[in-house]
Each structure stands twice: as structure tokens, then as C-alpha cells.
C-alpha positions in Angstrom: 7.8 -12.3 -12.9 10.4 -9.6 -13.2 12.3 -8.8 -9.8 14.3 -5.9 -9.1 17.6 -7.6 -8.0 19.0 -4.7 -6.1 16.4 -3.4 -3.6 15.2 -5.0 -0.4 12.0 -4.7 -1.9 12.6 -7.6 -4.7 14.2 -9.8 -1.8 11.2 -9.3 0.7 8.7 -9.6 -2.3 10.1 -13.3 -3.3 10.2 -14.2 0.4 6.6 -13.1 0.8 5.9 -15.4 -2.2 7.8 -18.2 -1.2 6.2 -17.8 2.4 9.8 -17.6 4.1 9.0 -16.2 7.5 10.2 -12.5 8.1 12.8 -13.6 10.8 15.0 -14.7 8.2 14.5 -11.4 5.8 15.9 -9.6 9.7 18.8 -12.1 10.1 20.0 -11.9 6.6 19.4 -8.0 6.6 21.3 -8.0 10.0 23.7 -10.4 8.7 24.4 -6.9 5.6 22.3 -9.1 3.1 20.5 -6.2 1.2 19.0 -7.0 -1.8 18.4 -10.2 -4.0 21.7 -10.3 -5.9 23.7 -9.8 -2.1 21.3 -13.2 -1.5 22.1 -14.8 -4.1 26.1 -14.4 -4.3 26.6 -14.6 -0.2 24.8 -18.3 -0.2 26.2 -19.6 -3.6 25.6 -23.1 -2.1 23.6 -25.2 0.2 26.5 -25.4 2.3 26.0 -21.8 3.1 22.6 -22.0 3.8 23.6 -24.5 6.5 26.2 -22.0 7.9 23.1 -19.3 8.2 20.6 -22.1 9.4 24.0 -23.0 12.1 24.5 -19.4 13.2 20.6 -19.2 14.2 20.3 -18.9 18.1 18.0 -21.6 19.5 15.5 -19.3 20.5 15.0 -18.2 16.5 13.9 -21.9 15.9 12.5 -22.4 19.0 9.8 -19.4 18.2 9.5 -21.3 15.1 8.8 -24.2 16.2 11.7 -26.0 14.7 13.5 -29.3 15.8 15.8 -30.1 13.0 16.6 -26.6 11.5 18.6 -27.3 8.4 15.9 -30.1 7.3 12.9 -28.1 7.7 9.9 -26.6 5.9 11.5 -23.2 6.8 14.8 -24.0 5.5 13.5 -25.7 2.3 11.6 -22.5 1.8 14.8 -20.3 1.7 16.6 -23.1 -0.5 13.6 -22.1 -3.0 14.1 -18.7 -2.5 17.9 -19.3 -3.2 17.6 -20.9 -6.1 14.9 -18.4 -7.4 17.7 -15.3 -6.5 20.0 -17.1 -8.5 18.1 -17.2 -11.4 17.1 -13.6 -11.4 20.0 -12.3 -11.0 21.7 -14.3 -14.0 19.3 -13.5 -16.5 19.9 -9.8 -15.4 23.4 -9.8 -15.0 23.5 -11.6 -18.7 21.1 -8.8 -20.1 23.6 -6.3 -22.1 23.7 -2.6 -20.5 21.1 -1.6 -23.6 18.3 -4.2 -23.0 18.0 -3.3 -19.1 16.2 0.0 -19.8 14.4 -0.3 -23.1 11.4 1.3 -23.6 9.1 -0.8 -26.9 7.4 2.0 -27.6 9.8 4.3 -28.0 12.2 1.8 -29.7 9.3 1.3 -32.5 8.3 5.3 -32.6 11.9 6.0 -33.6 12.0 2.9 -36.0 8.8 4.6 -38.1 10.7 7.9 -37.4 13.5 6.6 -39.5 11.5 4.7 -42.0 9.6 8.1 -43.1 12.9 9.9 -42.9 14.0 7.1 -45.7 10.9 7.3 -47.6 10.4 10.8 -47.8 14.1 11.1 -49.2 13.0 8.8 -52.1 14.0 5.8 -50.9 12.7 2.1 -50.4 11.1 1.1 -47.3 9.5 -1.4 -45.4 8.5 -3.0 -42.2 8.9 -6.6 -41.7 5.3 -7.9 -41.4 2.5 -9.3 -43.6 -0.3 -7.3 -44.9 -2.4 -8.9 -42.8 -0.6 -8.2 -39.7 -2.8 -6.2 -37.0 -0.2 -3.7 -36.0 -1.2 -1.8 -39.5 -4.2 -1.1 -37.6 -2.1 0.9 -35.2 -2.5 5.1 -36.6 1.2 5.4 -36.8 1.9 3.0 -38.8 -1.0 3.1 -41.3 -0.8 6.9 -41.6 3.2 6.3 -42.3 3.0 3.1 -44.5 -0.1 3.5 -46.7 0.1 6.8 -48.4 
């Protein structure tokens, strides 16, 4: 389940799936939080969380319903949702500038682009795959590789 770590969008979709009510999406919006990674690095710890859940007015639990804010369902929710942040935006943050944006098919097209470029100059070529493989079924590769 990819995420798009800098929109609102990706931080109101995880909420939504983590059933977070849409209060707390307001506060942290209100509170300049606008995306997942802004989630993620502005509560680096639980302790944070319990400064957000703290700043709350009594009348945002009270609508919820909440007696004990930092040890409810509500709270355990975002938790989850922090932890999820956290992991989406380290695998992206660890992806190199190359990988973010890679399209397959056009990585492989220009692979078989450069193998007939090879081949037609007389050289030897291959691709890395048995015989029995079923991406020789694919029409660029068997009208590349089987003449």
C-alpha cells in the first residue's frame, strides 16, 4: 500500500483507514501538519502525541466522548497512524532519487532497445531468463530475441 508522503491526501487516506476521527486530521492541519512526512517527523515519539492529546480543549474529547484522552481508542488509533507515517516515509526517504519515479516498462523497452542495438552490430547478446520463461511470450521480446 504505497502512500504519497507529501500530500494531505496520503495523511487523510491512512487516517480514513486507521478510522482516526476527522477532528484530529483539523487539529493537526490547524496545528501546520500538512502531509504524512510533517506527521511523521513533528510526533517522533509518544511523548509528542501526549503533548497533542494535552493541547486538546475539553470540548474536542468531550464531543468524543472521551474520559481519559491519552489512553483511549482515539489516541491508540493515531499511535497506529504514527507508527504507519513513520514507516512510509523511511522506506521513501531511503529510496535513491532514481527509483522514486521509475517507470518498468520503459526501463525494459530501453533494455531490448539496447540489446538489438548490440546484436545488430554483431555482437553477443542475451537476456537473463530461461527458455522457458513466459516473458518470451511478450511480442517484443520474441520478435527481438528469436530471429
Amino acid at each position: 500500500m504505497a502512500k504519497d508522503v507529501d500530500s494531505l491526501a496520503g495523511l487523510q487516506q491512512l487516517f480514513e483507514e486507521l478510522q482516526v476521527p476527522e477532528c484530529f486530521v483539523e487539529a493537526l492541519q490547524a496545528s501546520g501538519i500538512a502531509c504524512l512526512a510533517d506527521f511523521a517527523y513533528a510526533y517522533a515519539t509518544a511523548a509528542d502525541l501526549a503533548v497533542f492529546a494535552e493541547a486538546r480543549s475539553d470540548e474536542f474529547w468531550q464531543a468524543l466522548q472521551v474520559q481519559d484522552p491519552e489512553h483511549s481508542m482515539h489516541m491508540a488509533r493515531m499511535h497506529r497512524a504514527l507508527t504507519r507515517a513513520q514507516a512510509f516515509v523511511r522506506v521513501q526517504d531511503e529510496l535513491p532519487a532514481y527509483a522514486q519515479h521509475v517507470d518498468e516498462s520503459k526501463a525494459h523497452a530501453r533494455a531490448r532497445q539496447l540489446l538489438r542495438a548490440v546484436r545488430e552490430a554483431a555482437g553477443r547478446t542475451g537476456m537473463e531468463q530461461p527458455p522457458s520463461a513466459m516473458s518470451w511470450l511478450e511480442e517484443d521480446n520474441l520478435a527481438s530475441f528469436t530471429k
